[in-house]
C-alpha positions, 0 to 999 in steps of 0.5 A: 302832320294834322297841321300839314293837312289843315293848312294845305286844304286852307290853302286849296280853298283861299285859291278856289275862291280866288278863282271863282272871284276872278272866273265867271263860269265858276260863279254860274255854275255855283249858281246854275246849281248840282254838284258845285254848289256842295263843292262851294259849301265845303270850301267855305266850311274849310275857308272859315275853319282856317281862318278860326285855326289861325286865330286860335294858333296866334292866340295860343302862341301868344298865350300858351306857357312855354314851360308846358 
């Protein structure tokens, strides 16, 4: 379950930081500051805590002992 909810707010911020790459009214309104700027700050704490997530899921997939 957690890792339904993990991946599925990845998810969410991979595809708001393609939008704001692609759309310019996203990119000025980050920069025009108020709410979006706490928006764009929380979707690149999950953008890299996914990223650190996967890491350590393919390292202890790789690592793990199976028996366990």
């Amino acid at each position: 379950m957690l890792k339904k909810i993990v991946y599925s707010a990845w998810l969410i911020s991979i595809i708001y930081f393609i939008c704001y790459l692609t759309m310019p009214f996203l990119e000025n309104a980050v920069k025009n500051g108020g709410l979006m700027i706490y928006i764009h700050v929380i979707m690149d704490l999950i953008l890299i805590g996914g990223f650190f997530f996967v890491f350590v899921s393919i390292v202890r997939f790789f690592f793990a002992n199976p028996d366990k």
